[in-house]
N, C-alpha and C positions, 0 to 999 in steps of 0.2 A: 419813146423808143423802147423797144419791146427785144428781148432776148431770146431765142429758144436754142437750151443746152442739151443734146441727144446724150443721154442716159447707158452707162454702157452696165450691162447685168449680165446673171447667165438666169434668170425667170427667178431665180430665190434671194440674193442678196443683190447690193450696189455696190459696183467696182467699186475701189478704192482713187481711179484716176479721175472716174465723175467728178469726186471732190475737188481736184486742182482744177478744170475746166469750170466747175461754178466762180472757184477763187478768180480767175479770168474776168469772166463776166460781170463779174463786182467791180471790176478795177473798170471795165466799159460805162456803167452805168446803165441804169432802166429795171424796167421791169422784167425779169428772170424768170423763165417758165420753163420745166424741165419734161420732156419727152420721153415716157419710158412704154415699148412698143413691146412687146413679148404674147409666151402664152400661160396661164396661169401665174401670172407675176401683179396680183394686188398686193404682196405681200412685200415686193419691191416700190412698189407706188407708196405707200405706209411710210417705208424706211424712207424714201427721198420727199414726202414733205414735211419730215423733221429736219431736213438737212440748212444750215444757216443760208439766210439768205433767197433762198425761193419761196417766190411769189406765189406759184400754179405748179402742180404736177397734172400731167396730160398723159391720162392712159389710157392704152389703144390693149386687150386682150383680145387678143384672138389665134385660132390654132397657124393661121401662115404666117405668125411671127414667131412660130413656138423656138428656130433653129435662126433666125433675124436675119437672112438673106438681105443680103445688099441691095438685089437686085428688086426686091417688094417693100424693103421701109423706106427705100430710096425713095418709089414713085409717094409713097404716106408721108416723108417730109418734104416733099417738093410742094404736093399736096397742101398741106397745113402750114408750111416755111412763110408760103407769099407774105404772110402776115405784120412779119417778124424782121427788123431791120438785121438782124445779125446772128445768124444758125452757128453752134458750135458743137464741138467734139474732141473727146480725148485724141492725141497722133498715138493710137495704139495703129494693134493690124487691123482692128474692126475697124475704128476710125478713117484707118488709109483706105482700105479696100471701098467704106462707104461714102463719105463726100465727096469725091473727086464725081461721082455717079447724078448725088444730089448738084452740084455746079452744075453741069449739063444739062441736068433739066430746066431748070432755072436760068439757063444762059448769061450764067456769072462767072469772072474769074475766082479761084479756090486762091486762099492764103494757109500756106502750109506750116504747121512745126512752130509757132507764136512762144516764143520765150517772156515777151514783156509786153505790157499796153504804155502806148505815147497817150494816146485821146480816141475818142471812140471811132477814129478810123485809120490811125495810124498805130503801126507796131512792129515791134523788133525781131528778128529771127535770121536761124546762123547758116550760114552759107559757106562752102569749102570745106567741108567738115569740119565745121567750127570754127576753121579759123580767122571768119570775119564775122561779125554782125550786121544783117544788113537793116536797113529801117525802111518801112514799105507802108504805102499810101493807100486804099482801096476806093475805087470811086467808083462802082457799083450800089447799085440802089438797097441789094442781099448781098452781105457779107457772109461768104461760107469759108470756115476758118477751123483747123485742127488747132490742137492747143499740146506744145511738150509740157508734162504734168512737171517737169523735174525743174522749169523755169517760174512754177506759184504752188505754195503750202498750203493746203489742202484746207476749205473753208468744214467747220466745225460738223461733222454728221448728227446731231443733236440741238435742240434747241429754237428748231423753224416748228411753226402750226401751218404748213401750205393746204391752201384745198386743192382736193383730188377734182379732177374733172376727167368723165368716161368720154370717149371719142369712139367714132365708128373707123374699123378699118380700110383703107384703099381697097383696090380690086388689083388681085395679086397680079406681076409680071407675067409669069409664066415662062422665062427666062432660064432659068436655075432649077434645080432641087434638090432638096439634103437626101444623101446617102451614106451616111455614118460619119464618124469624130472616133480620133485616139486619142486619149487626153491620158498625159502623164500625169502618173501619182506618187505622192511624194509625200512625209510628215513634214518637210522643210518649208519653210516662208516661200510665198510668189516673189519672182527674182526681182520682178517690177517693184514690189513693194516694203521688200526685205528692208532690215535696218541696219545689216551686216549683209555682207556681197566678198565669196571666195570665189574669183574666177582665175582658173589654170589655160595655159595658152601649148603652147609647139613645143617650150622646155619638157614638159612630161613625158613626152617620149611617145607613150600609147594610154589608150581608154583605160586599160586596168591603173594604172599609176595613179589616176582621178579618184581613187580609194583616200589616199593621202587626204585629199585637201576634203571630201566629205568624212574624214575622223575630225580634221580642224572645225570646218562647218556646223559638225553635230555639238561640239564642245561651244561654241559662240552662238549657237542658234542661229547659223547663217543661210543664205540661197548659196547656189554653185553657180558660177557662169563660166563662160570660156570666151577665148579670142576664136573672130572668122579661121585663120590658121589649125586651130584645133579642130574647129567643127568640118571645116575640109577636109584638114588630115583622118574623120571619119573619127575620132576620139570618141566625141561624145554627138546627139542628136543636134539638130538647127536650135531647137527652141531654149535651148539654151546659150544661146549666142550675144553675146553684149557688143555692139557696135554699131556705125552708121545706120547697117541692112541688118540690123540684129535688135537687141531691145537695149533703150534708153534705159538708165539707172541712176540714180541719185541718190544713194544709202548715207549713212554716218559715218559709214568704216568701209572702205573698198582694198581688201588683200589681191594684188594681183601676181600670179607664179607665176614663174617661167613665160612671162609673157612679154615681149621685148617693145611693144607699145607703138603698133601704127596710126597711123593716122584714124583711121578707120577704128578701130577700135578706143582712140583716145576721144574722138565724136561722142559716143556711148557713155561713157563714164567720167567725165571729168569736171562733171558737176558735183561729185561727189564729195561731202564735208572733209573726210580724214580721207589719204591714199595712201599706204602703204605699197611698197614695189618687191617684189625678192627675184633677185636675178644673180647668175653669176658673171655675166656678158656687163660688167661700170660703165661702157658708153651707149647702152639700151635708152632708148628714149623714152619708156615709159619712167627712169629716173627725173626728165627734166617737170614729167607735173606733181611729181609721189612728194608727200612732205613727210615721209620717213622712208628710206632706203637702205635697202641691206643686199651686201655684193657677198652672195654665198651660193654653194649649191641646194639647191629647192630639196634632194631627195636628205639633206642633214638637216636644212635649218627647219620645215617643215615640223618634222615629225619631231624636233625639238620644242617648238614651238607647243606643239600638240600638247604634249607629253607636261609645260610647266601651269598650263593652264588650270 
């Protein structure tokens, strides 16, 4: 039984969620061969056949991977997939955007968002926005399967010898084509990655108030996130959005302001080690998962907070 885990990079370094999807694949069993498709990214092939636990790193350089359209690594792992009892991937947005594509071609049902492995064809994953786990069976010949990074602890980036093996590219889609990227910049941790997570919700009021909780952030070396609520109210951008339709998180320490804790936003985050809640609203729901709560107003205890640090 043979693995291959699609590699998520930006062509210089290896995501940081690769790592929990290898952790995955360990817990399946077999041989692990990892897929890193880009353009000038030997430099990421290097980095992931030191990473624990891979067998093969399989790399595809070439310039129609340089921006990794879905729509052309799609057709290069459907391509090179048949192989492989069981295709995986981070459930980031690349992940989402790309396997549901690779299922199709391959005429297999996709198994979404894997929290846990039972055996190497059954597994655990949440459903109602968490508030059930379901456990699902795959009976397909190719498993193609997202993996939530926040449900397995990330296998060692150090310590594999894998061999590189070069593969020739697909013949592109012709589908799609890159037309620019805005990418926010920030000195702050990636929110996905952060070890400390300040996310502000509807309480703030407005975008400028979100000053507060980035003077808190800067003092903890945290990310910012927000609730769906704030990102609607126009607060702050999407990409900083913590929730179902927003990004998973699992930090050490998750501060949540002014955020009264929907469902939907509770999906996101409640994986999280520590939760802290500050609310002035005592029957806020995000009290019922925070394991420390504080019923004050956000614009005093904040910047109290700030300030003892």
């Amino acid at each position: 039984m043979a693995i291959l885990v699609i590699a998520e990079h930006d062509n210089s370094s290896l995501k940081g969620a690769t790592l929990n999807t290898l952790a995955s694949a360990a817990q399946i069993g077999g041989d692990i061969h990892l897929l890193v498709a880009g353009s000038g990214c030997e430099a990421v092939a290097q980095e992931a056949a030191k990473a624990e636990g891979v067998g093969r790193v399989l790399c595809v350089d070439a310039p129609i991977y340089e921006h990794q359209l879905a729509e052309d690594v799609a057709l290069l792992v459907a391509e090179c997939g048949r192989d492989y009892s069981h295709i995986l991937a981070p459930a980031t947005t690349n992940g989402k955007n790309l396997m549901p594509r690779i299922a199709a071609l391959l005429d297999v049902a996709q198994i979404s968002d894997i929290t846990a492995v039972e055996n190497e064809n059954t597994y655990r994953r949440p459903i109602y926005a968490g508030n059930a786990i379901a456990t699902v069976q795959a009976l397909d010949p190719i498993q193609v399967i997202t993996v939530r990074g926040t449900g397995f602890d990330p296998v060692s980036a150090s310590g594999g010898n894998a061999e590189v093996q070069m593969l020739s590219a697909a013949s592109a889609a012709g589908l799609s084509r890159f037309v620019g990227e805005e990418l926010a910049q920030s000195d702050r941790p990636e929110l996905t990655a952060a070890r400390v997570v300040v996310s502000g919700g509807r309480g703030l009021g407005s975008g400028e108030n979100f000053a507060i909780l980035e003077k808190l952030a800067d003092k903890l070396g945290a990310a910012v996130g927000a609730s769906r609520a704030a990102v609607d109210s126009g607060f702050v951008p999407n990409d900083m959005q913590v929730g179902q339709t927003g990004k998973i998180v699992a930090p050490e320490l998750y501060i949540a302001v002014g955020i009264s804790g929907a469902i939907q936003h509770l999906a996101g985050m409640k994986d999280s080690k520590v939760i802290v809640a500050i609310n002035k609203d005592e029957e806020a729901p995000i009290f019922q998962v925070a394991d420390y709560g504080l019923v004050a107003d956000l614009f005093d205890a904040v910047p109290e907070l700030e300030q003892k640090l």
